[in-house]
C-alpha positions in Angstrom: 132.3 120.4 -59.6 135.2 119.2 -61.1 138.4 120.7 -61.9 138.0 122.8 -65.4 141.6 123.3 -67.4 141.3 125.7 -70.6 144.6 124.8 -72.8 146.5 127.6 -73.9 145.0 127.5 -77.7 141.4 127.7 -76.7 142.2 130.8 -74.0 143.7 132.2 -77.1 141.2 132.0 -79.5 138.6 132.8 -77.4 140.9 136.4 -76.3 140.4 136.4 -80.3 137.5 135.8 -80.7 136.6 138.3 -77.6 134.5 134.9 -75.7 135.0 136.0 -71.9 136.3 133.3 -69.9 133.6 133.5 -67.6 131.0 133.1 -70.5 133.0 130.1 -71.4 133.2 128.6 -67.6 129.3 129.0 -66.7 128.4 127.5 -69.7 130.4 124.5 -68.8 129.0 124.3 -65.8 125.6 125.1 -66.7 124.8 124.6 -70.4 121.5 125.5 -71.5 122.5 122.4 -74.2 125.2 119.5 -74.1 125.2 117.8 -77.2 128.1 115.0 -78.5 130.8 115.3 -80.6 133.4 113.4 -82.6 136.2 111.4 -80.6 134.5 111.6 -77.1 134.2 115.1 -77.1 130.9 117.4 -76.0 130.0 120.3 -77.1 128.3 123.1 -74.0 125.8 125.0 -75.5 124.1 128.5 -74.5 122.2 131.5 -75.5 124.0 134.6 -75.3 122.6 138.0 -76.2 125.1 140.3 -77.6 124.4 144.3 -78.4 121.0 143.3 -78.8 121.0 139.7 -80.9 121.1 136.1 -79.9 124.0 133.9 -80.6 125.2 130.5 -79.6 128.0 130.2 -77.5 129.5 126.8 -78.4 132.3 125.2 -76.0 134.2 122.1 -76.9 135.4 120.0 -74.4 137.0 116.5 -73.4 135.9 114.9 -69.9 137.3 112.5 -67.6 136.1 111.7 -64.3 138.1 114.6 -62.4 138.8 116.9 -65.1 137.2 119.2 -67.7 139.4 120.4 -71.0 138.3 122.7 -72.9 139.7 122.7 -76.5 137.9 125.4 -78.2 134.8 127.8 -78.0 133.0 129.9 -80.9 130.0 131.8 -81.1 127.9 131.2 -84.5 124.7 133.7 -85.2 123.5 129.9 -86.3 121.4 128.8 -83.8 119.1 126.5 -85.1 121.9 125.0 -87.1 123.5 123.8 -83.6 120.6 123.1 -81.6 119.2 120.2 -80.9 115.5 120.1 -80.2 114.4 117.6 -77.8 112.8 114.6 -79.2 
C-alpha cells in the first residue's frame, strides 16, 4: 500500500464536514468506485449509510507512484449523479 498524506485543508474540511478520517482512508484503499477527474486527479468512491440513508462518500486525490494526496472529500445524498455504471 502506499504512503497516504491528507493536506491540512482536506483534514479540515472533512472535521467540518464531520467525514471520519477512517471513512476517508478505507475508501482510498478500497473504493467501491474510482472514477477520473480533471488535471490527473481521481475521485474514490463509496456507499456510506448514515442514520439510516445512503450517501456517497466522494474522495479526491492526486497519485504518484509512492504517494497518495488527498485534496478533498464530500459526501453528496446524489448518488446516481456521481456514479458511474459499468458499461
Amino acid at each position: 500500500m502506499k504512503k497516504v498524506e491528507i493536506i491540512p485543508i482536506a483534514q479540515r474540511k472533512a472535521r467540518k464536514r464531520r467525514i471520519k478520517e477512517e471513512w476517508i482512508l478505507e475508501t482510498v484503499s478500497t473504493p467501491s468506485q474510482v472514477v477520473e477527474g480533471y488535471g490527473g486527479r481521481k475521485f474514490a468512491q463509496s456507499i456510506k449509510r448514515i442514520r439510516g440513508k445512503e450517501y456517497l462518500l466522494r474522495v479526491v486525490y492526486e497519485e504518484t507512484e509512492v504517494l497518495i494526496t488527498i485534496v478533498t472529500a464530500y459526501i453528496s445524498s446524489q448518488i446516481s449523479r456521481y456514479w458511474q455504471e459499468e458499461s
